[in-house]
MARKEZA-353134 format. One record per residue (C-alpha): residue in one letter; x, y, z. Coordinates in steps of 0.25 Angstrom, whole numbers, plus 2048, in hexadecimal, padded with zeros to 3 digits. Layout:
BEGIN
AXYZ;...
This chain:
BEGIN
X800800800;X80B808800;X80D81480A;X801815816;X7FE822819;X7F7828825;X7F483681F;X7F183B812;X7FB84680B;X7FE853812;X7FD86180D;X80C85B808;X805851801;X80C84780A;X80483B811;X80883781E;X80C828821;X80681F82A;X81181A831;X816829834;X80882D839;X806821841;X815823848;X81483384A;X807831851;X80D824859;X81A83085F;X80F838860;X804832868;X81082B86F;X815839874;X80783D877;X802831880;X811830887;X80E83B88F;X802830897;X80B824895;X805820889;X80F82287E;X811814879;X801814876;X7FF822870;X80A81B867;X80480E862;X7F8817860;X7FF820858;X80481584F;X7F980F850;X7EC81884E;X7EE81883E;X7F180B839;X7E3809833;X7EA813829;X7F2807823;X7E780181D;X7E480380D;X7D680980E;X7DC813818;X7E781680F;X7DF818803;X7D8823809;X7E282C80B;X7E782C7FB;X7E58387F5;X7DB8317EB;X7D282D7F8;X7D28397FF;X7C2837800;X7C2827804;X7BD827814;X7C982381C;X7C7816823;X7C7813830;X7D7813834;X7D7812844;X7D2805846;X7DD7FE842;X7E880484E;X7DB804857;X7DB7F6854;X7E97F4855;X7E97F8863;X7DE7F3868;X7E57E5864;X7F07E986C;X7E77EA877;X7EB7F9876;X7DC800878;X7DF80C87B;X7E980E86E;X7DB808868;X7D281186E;X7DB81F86A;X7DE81A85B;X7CF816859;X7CC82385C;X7D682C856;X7CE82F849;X7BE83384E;X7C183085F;X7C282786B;X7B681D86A;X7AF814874;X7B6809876;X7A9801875;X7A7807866;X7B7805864;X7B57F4865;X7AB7F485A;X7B57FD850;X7C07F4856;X7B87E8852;X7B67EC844;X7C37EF840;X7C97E3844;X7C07DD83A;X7C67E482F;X7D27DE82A;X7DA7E8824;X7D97F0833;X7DC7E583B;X7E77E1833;X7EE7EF834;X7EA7EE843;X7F17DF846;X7FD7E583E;X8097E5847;X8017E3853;X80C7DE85A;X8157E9859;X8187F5862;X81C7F986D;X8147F787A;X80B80087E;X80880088D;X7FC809893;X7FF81089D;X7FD80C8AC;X7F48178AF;X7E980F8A8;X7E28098B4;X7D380B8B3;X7C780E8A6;X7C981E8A8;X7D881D8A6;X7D981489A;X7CC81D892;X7D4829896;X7E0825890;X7DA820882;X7D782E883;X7E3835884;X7EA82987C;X7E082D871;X7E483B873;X7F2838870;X7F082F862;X7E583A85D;X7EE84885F;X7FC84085B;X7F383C84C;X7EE84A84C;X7FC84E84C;X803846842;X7F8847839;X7FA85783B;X808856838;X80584F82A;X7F9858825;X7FC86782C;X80C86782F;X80B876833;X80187383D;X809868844;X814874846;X80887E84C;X807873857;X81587785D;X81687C86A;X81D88A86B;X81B88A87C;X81F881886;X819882894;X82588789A;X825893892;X816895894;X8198958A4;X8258A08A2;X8198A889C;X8108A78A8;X81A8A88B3;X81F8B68A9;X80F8BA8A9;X80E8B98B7;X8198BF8B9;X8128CB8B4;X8058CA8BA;X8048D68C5;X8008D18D4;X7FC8DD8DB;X7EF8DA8E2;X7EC8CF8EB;X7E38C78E0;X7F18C78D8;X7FA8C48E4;X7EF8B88E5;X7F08B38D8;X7FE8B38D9;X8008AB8E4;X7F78A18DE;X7FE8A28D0;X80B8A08D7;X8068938E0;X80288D8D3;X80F88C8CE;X8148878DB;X80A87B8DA;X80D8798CC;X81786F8D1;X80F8668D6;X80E8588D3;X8028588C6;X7F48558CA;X7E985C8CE;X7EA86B8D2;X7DF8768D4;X7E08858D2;X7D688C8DC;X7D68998D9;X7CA8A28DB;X7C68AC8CD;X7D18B78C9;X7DC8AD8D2;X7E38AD8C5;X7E189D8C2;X7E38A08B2;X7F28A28B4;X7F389A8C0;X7F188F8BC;X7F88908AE;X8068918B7;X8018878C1;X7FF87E8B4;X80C8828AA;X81687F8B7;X80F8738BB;X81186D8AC;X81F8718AD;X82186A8B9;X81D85D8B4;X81F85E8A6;X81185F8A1;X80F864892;X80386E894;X7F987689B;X7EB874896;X7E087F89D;X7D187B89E;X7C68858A0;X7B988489E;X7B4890896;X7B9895888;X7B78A288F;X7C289E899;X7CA899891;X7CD8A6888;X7CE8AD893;X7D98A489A;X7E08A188C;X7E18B1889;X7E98B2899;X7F28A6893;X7F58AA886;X7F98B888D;X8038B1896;X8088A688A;X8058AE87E;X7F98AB873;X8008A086D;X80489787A;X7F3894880;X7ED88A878;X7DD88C878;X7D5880876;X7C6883878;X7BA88886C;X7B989686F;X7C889786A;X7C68A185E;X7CD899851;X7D08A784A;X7DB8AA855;X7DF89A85A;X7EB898856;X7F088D84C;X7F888585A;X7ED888862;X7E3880859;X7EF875859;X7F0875867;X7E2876869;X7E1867863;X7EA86186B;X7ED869877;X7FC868873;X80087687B;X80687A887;X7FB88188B;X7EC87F886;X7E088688C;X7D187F889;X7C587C88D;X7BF872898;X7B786D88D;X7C3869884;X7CB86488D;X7C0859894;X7B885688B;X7C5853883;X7CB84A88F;X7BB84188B;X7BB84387C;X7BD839870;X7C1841863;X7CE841860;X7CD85185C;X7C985286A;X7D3848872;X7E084B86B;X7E6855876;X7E284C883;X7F0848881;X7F6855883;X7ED856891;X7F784C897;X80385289E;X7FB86089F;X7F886A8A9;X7E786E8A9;X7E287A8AF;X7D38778B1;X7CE8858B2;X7C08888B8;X7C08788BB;X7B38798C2;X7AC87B8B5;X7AD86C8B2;X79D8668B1;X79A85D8BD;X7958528B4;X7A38508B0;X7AC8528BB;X7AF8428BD;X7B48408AF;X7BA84E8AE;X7C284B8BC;X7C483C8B8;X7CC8408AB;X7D384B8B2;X7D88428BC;X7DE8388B2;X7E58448AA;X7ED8478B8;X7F18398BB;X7F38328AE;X7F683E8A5;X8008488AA;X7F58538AD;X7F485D8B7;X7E78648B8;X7E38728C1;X7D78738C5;X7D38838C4;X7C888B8C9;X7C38958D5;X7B988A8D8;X7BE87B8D8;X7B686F8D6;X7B98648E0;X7C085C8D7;X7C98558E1;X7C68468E4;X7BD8438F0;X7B98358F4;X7AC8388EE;X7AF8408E1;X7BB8388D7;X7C18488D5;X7D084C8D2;X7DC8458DC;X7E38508E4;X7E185D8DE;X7ED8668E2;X7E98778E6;X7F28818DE;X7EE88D8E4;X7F088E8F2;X7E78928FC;X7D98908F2;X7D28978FF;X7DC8A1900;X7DB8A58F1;X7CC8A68F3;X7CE8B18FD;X7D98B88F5;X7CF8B98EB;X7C28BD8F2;X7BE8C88E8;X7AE8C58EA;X7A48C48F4;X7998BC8EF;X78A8C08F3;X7828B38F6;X7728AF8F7;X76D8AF905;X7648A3904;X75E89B8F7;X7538A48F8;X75A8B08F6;X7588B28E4;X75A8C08DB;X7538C28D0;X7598C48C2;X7538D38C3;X75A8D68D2;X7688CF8CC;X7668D98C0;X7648E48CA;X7718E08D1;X7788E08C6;X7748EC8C1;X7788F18CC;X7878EE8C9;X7908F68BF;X7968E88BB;X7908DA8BF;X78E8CA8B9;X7868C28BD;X7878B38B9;X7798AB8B9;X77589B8B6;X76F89C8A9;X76D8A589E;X7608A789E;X7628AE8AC;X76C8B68A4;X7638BB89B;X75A8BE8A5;X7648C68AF;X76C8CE8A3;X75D8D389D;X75B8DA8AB;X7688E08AB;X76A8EF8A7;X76D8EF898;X7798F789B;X7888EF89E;X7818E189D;X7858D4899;X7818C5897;X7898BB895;X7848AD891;X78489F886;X7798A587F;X7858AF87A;X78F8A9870;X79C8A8875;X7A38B286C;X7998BB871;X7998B787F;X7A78BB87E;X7A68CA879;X79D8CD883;X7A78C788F;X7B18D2889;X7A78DD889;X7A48D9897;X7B18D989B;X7B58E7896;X7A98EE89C;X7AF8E88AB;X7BB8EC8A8;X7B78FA8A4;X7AE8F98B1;X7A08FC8A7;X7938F58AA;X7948E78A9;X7898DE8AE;X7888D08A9;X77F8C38AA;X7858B78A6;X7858A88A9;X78E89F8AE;X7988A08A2;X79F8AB8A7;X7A18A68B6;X7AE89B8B5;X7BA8A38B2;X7B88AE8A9;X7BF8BC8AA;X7B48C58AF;X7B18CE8BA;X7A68D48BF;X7A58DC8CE;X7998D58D0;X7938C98CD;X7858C28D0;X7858B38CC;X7778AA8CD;X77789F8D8;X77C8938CF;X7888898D2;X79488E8DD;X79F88C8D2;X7988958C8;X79589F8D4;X7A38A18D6;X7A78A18C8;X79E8AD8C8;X7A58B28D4;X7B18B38CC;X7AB8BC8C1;X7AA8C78CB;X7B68CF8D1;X7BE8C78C8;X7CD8D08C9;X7C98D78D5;X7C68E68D2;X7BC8E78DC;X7BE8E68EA;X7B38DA8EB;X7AB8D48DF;X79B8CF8E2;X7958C38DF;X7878C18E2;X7808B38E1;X7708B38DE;X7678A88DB;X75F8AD8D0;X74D8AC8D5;X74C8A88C6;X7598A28C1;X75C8958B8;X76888B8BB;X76E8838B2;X7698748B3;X7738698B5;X78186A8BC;X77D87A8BE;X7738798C6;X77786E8CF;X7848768D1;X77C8818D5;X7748778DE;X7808738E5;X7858828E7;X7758848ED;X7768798F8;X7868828FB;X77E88F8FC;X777890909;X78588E90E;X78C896906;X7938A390A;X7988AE901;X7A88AB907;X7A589C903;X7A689F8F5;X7B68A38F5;X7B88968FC;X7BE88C8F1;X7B987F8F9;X7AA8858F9;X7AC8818EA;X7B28728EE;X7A68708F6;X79D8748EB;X7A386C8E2;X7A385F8E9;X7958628ED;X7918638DC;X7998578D9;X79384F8E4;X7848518DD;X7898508CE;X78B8478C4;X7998488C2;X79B83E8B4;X78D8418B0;X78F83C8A2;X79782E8A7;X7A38328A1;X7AC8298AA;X7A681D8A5;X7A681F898;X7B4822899;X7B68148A1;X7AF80D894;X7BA814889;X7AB81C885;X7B382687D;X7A882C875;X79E82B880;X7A883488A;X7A983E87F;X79B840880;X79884088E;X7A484A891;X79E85588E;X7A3864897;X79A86C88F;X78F86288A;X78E86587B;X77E865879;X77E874873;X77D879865;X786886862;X77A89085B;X78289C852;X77E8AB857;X77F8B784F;X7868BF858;X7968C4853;X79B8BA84A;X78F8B184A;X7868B983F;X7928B6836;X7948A7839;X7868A4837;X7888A782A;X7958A082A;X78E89282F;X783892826;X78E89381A;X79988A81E;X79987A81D;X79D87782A;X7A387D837;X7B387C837;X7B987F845;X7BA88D843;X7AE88E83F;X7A888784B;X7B188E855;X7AA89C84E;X79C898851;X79E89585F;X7A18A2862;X7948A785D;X78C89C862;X78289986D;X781889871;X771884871;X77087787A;X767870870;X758871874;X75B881874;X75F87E867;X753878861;X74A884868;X75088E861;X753886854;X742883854;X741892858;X74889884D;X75489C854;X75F89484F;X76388C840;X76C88283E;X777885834;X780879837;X77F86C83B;X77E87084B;X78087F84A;X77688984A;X77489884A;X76B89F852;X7618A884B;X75B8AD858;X75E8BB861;X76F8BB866;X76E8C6870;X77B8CF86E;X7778D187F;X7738C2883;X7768B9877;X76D8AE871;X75E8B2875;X7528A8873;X7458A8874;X73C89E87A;X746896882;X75189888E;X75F89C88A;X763892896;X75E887889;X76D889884;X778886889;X77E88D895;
């Protein structure tokens, strides 16, 4: 048959030969899996994941003549291979390389089948023999261990074939991917920034001393540490020098930061790329605007192969659960890092067993170090009664003491459940104040609260506005406080965990403790004023989110009738309240566990779900939307710019709101799953309906 080729010519008009493909992908993936004693493994399923290809119906495909034949199957034939070799999880991670992981139930039947074909059975037994040994490794002890490392072994044969197939079709690609910072460098920048820093006051001499006992504990032994730090305690840079020197102490490669809000993250990433430089942070997360990402950011982005990448929660677990190889390929690059977990009390309750589970075997089996941070920690450490994290280590000293430093509001409480406002005495109140927020449960009460307000100075602030324009009124918002003009806004929980804001005072409606204090910290954020206000209502006539919300703020309603105002900048307050909500949730509400026990690949995907995906994006005609309407209804299909554009300017619609307003008029389909909405866009308020509640879409 001649030469056997693995990939058709290059822009060179060169083919690439199998057996150069299948032994660049073998150093690769051996390199990869080395660093989680798996090297000999990630070999054979490097040389192995692309013998199918040596078969003449394969071959024949890739001529220039056939260039429309559908390619045959070619991964059953190293799945196979392995699988004779008693090797299954080389079998699992080479069955999946092209299309994802699958069930191992559904894998015996494709199994089965191909060892009826000859010609594939035949290239499978082929020098079965031969090869080196290929040991797993000892930590392999139990169902979760073994599922989790097909996983990360799958991570490792995928992003090595991306790669050599890279290097064939797009040479100058494959030279973007080069690295031009090391983490050493990137600490002499932050330690040079701090340097800089001014420490006048006593809230700077405070986040210094915090700052500065984060490097000392870098040198701990890796594990488990919190950062508990109350809002405007600097935890941004903290925890970025806590994490560079801890990875230079051991060795590690990288620093991975986790938050999880896009908003968040654009404000964090613009305070690293300050201290770094534009081209040193690599963004991962949809919100990214593609006209300014650069050419090694969207590289990076697909592999996580940088010193320091910045993403979303969402990205990162749901990845540690997914199947598709597009989605998998950097899991690899997670061992041997450090991740900062920011605003960690954010992960849903129904997943807090899974989420801890793959947490704790990313500590002891992979090299990582996590940090735990947020002004309000969730009790994560293991108790007799909760399977949490294993010895969670303190970097700040003193939490308590830090909570005091940092005392900068005095919050007004309810005297009793019987004590309510109504929407038109909080409006009073407000109006009342040059500059005030206040953060509700739901967005029909945000509606209701911001038309009661004095047209003058307000603001509302909700996911019936489309993102872009969430985000040009937040900078509006901001230059009238900073010019000290009236502001008063009404908005929901999305602007509570961690956003730059900061209001004199603030009112928040009786819901969840976390999200109280979230709100807390939206209010005499930098310490202009001498004290801040924060005044907690329950609304006579206000909604609560169903679900998780609500019994959150159940919890938080049997803690109130003892609850003092000085509690609230107690951080073990929030221990308590957290072991209180865990003890009466569902914490693997979706049986994540035991579909990872039973190698139920596709079935974890779909079960581990942060943000579930039930909603449909709905195109408004506000800034750039008017044009991309147009855009959409011309164009084929939507490319990833494209998609990127249009969830900027669009409004998500759980699917029974959708059906309402498409039977009312108020919204077409243009393409398959998008549509545009031919209703009322408030330039105040955003998306408007009629006949239904704006609490039908998502929050």
């Amino acid at each position: 048959m001649g030469e056997t080729w693995a990939h058709s010519p290059n822009a060179a008009g060169r083919p690439q030969p199998l057996s150069g493909h299948l032994n660049n992908v073998a150093g690769l993936a051996a390199g990869f899996a080395g660093k989680f004693a798996a090297s000999e493994l990630g070999r054979l399923a490097g040389r192995w994941h692309d013998i199918g290809k040596n078969s003449a119906e394969w071959q024949d495909s890739i001529r220039p003549d056939d260039r429309g034949t559908d390619r045959p199957d070619h991964r059953a034939a190293g799945a196979l291979r392995a699988f004779l070799r008693g090797l299954d999880p080389v079998g699992l991670a080479i069955a999946g390389h092209h299309g994802g992981l699958r069930d191992f139930a559904t894998l015996k039947g494709y199994l089965q089948k191909a060892r009826k074909d000859e010609q594939t059975l035949r290239i499978a037994q082929q020098s079965i023999g031969v090869g080196a040994s290929a040991p797993r490794p000892d930590f392999l002890t139990d169902e979760l261990e073994t599922e989790f490392f097909i996983r990360m072994l799958f991570s490792a044969l995928t992003d090595a074939d991306f790669l050599d197939t890279e290097q064939h079709f797009r040479e100058d690609s494959s030279h973007t991917r080069d690295v031009a910072f090391s983490l050493e460098e990137l600490f002499e920048s932050l330690l040079a920034s701090q340097d800089g820093l001014s420490c006048d006051g006593p809230l700077d001499a405070a986040r210094n001393a915090v700052y500065r006992a984060a490097l000392e504990a870098a040198a701990s032994p890796q594990g488990f540490f919190s950062l508990t730090v109350p809002t405007g305690g600097g935890k941004t840079r903290t925890a970025m020098a806590f994490a560079l020197k801890h990875a230079l102490r051991h060795g590690l490669d990288r620093v991975i930061v986790v938050i999880p809000y896009t908003s968040i993250i654009e404000q964090n990433a613009a305070v690293y790329r300050c201290i770094f430089g534009d081209k040193a942070v690599v963004e991962h997360h949809v919100n990214l605007d593609l006209d300014e990402e650069t050419e090694f950011n969207k590289l990076a982005a697909e592999n996580w192969d940088a010193p320091v990448v910045v993403t979303t929660s969402v990205q990162f677990f749901e990845s540690l659960h997914a199947r598709k190889p597009s989605r998998c390929r950097k899991l690899h690059n997670i061992a041997r890092s450090v991740v900062v977990l920011d605003e960690v009390q954010t992960l849903p309750e129904g997943l807090i067993t899974p989420t801890l589970a793959a947490m704790r075997e990313l500590v002891e089996n992979y090299g990582v170090s996590f940090v735990l941070s947020t002004a309000t920690q969730p009790a994560f450490r293991e108790r007799p009664d909760f399977p949490g994290l294993g010895d969670v280590r303190e970097i700040a000293p003193d939490a308590a003491g830090l909570f005091r430093d940092f005392k900068r509001v005095i919050y007004e409480l309810p005297s009793g459940v019987d004590e309510t406002r109504t929407w038109e005495e909080v409006a009073e109140e407000m109006a009342a104040q040059p500059q005030a927020l206040c953060v509700v449960n739901t967005k029909k009460d945000a509606l209701r609260l911001f038309e009661l307000l004095p047209a003058a100075g307000r603001y509302h602030l909700s996911t019936n506005m489309c993102p872009a324009h969430r985000k040009q009124r937040m900078k509006e918002i901001k230059f009238r406080l900073q010019e000290r003009k009236i502001c008063r806004l009404v908005s929901t929980q999305l602007i509570e965990a961690g956003v730059d804001i900061d209001f004199p005072t603030v009112f928040r409606a009786f819901g969840p403790l976390d999200s109280i204090v979230q709100a807390a910290g939206r209010c005499n954020r930098e310490g202009r004023h001498k004290t801040g206000r924060v005044v907690v209502f329950r609304p006579k006539d206000g909604g609560m989110p169903p679900g998780e919300y609500r019994r959150a703020a159940s919890v938080t309603e049997t803690m109130a009738r003892d609850l003092i105002p000085d509690r609230l900048h107690d951080p073990e307050l929030y221990e308590e309240y957290f072991r209180r909500l865990y003890g009466v949730s569902n914490l693997d509400a979706e049986s994540v566990l035991e579909k990872r026990r039973a190698l139920q690949f596709e079935k974890t995907a779909e079960a581990y779900r942060l943000i579930p995906d039930h909603t449909t994006p709905v195109l408004v005609d506000w800034g750039e939307g008017q044009e991309l309407m147009a855009e959409v209804a011309r164009i084929e299909r939507l490319d990833r710019r494209m998609f990127r554009r249009v969830q900027k300017f669009a409004v998500a619609l759980y699917p029974h709101a959708l059906e309402r307003a498409r039977q009312a008029g108020l919204c077409r389909e243009v393409r398959d799953g998008l549509y545009v909405w031919d209703g009322c866009y408030s330039e105040e308020t955003g998306l408007r309906t009629k006949g239904y509640s704006p609490d039908d879409m998502v929050l």
